[in-house]
N, C-alpha and C positions, 0 to 999 in steps of 0.2 A: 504493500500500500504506500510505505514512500517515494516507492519510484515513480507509484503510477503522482501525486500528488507533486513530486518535484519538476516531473515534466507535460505537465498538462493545465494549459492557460483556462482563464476563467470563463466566459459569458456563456451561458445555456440554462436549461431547464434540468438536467440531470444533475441530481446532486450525488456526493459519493456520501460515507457513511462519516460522522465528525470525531476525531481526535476523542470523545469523551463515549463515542457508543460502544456496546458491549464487546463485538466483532472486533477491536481494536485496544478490548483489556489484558495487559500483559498477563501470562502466564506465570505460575507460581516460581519465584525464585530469576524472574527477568528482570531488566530494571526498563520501564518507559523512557520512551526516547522523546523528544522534545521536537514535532514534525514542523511546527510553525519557524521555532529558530534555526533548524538546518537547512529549510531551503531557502535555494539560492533564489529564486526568481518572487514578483509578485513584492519587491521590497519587504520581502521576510515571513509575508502572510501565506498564511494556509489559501492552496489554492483547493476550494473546496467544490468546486462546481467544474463539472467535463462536460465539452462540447464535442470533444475531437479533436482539437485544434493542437497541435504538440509544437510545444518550443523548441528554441534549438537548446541543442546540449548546453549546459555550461561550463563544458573541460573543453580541452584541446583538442582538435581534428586529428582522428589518428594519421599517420605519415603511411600515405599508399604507394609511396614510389618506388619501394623493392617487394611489391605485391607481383604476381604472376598473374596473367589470364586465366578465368576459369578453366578451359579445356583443356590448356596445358599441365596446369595443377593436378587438374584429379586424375589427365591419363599418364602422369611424369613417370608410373612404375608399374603400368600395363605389359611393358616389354620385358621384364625383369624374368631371369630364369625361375624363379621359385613361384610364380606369379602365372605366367602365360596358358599355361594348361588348367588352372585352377576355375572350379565353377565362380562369375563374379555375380550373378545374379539368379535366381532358380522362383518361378510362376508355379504358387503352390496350387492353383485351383488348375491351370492344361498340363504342367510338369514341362513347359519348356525352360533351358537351361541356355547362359550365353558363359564363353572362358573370359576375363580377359584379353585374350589375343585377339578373339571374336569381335571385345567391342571394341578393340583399338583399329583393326581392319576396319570394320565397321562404319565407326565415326567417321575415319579418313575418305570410304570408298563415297559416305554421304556427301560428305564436303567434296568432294570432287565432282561427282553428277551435279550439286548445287550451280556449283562453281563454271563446268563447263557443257553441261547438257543444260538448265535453268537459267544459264547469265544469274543467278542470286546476286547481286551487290551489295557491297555492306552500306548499312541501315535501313535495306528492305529487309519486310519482314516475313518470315516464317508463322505458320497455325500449326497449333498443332490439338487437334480433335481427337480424342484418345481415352480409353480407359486405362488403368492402370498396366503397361504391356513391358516387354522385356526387350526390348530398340527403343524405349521411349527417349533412355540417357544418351543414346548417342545419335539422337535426332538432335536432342538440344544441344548437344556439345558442336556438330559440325555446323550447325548455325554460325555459334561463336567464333569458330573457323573461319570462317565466311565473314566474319565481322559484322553479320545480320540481328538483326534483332528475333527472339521468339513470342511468341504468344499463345503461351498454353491458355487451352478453354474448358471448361467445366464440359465433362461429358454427359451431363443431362440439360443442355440448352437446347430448346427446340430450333427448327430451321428458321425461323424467325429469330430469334433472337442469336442465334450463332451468323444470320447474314447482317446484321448488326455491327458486330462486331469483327465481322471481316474488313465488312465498308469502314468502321473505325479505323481500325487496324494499317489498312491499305496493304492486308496479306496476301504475297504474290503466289505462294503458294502454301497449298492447305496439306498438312496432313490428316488423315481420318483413320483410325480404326474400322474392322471389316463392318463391323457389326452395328457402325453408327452411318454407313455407308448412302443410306435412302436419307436420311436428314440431313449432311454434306453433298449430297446431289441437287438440292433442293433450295438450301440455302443459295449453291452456287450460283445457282441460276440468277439469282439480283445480285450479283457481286461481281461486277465487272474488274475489279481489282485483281482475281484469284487467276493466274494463267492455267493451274497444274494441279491437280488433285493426286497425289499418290494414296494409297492405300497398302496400312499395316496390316499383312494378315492376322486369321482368326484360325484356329486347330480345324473349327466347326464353318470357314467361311467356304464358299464356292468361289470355285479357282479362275472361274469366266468371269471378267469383269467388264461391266456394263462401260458402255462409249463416254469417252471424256474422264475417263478413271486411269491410273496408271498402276504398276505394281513396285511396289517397297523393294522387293526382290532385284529388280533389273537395277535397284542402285546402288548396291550393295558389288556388281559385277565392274563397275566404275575401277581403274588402276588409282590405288588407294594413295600410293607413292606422290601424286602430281600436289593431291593436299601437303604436304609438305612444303611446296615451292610458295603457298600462299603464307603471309603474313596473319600469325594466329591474331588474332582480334578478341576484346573483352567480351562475354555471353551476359549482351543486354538481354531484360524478359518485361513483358510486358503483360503482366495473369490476368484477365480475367475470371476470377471465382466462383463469383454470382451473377449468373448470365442476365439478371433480372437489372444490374448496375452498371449505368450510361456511361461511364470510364472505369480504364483496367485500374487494377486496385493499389500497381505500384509500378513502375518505371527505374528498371534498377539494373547497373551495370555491378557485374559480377566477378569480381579478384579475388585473389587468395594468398 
């Protein structure tokens, strides 16, 4: 509760609960802490009413200049001998499995279809329509490759509200899951932003895929090597959560 109090400006109707209520009586053998005199904002006072609205810090910006890019970060030991044959992810409801080595191929062979099958440029952006699936991670990662931005969507947005958010978006291209497939058909159709629908398979999906759809698979076939020659770029995302909410929920470049 101090944190939320230290960093949360005043005006609104939502009050939080005050320094003297029950929910905030120390526990036997603690000593109460003084919330009005330790923060810093609000000239000392209890900010006792949330709107939303969040201050900035009052510490020092951390130093991100020997930060890495996302994608480099998290794939920096995908090659590694004790690593590359090892399962990194396993889908306990179909049993598909992906090694490491899989999703380091993988990302790169994305990033390269992006790259020279799509034109992708970086700060176009990528959808990605998806239930929880095991290529999700290195969908997003060759984005960042790419220097493009992502925008994962909530996979229960109807076509409506998912062509919404493409046209927000200005996503060039959409990924979908098999099985969300007639709702990304659909959407697309008022989304003249969308060039490229690929489609992640399903265990349970049919293998024919309807006009204007492409398959996950053929990108995967991409020489994985050429991502390398591109300059990895930070993994901007841009979430939409609540498909029901007229902007994404955060705009946020990604280091480590």
């Amino acid at each position: 509760m101090e944190t939320l109090r230290r960093y949360i400006t005043l005006p609104s109707k939502t009050r939080l609960p005050s320094a003297s209520s029950a929910s905030l009586t120390p526990r036997a053998g603690v000593v109460a802490r003084n919330f009005t005199a330790s923060s810093p904002l609000n000239n000392g006072n209890l900010a006792d009413i949330c709107n939303g609205n969040v201050v900035s810090s009052p510490y020092p910006p951390i130093d991100s200049s020997n930060f890495r890019p996302a994608p480099e970060f998290v794939s920096s030991r995908w090659k590694d001998a004790n690593l590359v044959d090892k399962v990194a992810i396993r889908d306990g409801t179909t049993g598909e499995t992906r090694t490491f080595s899989q999703y380091d191929n993988n990302m790169n062979s994305i990033a390269s279809a992006l790259k020279s099958e799509y034109n992708l440029k970086p700060e176009e952006t990528v959808a990605l329509y998806s239930l929880n699936n095991v290529d999700y991670l290195p969908i997003c990662l060759a984005a960042g490759l790419c220097g493009s931005k992502i925008t994962p969507i909530n996979p229960l947005a109807t076509a409506g509200e998912l062509a919404r958010i493409l046209g927000a978006s200005k996503s060039k291209i959409l990924f979908s899951h098999a099985k969300l497939l007639p709702v990304a058909l659909e959407a697309a159709k008022s989304s003249p932003s969308v060039e490229h629908i690929v489609v992640i398979p399903d265990v349970e999906s049919d293998a024919d895929l309807p006009e204007g759809a492409e398959k996950f698979e053929q990108l995967l076939k991409y020489d994985n090597a050429k991502a390398e020659q591109y300059p990895i770029g930070d993994l901007k995302t841009h979430p939409w959560l609540l498909p029901t909410l007229p902007e994404p929920q955060d705009c946020q470049r990604v280091s480590c």
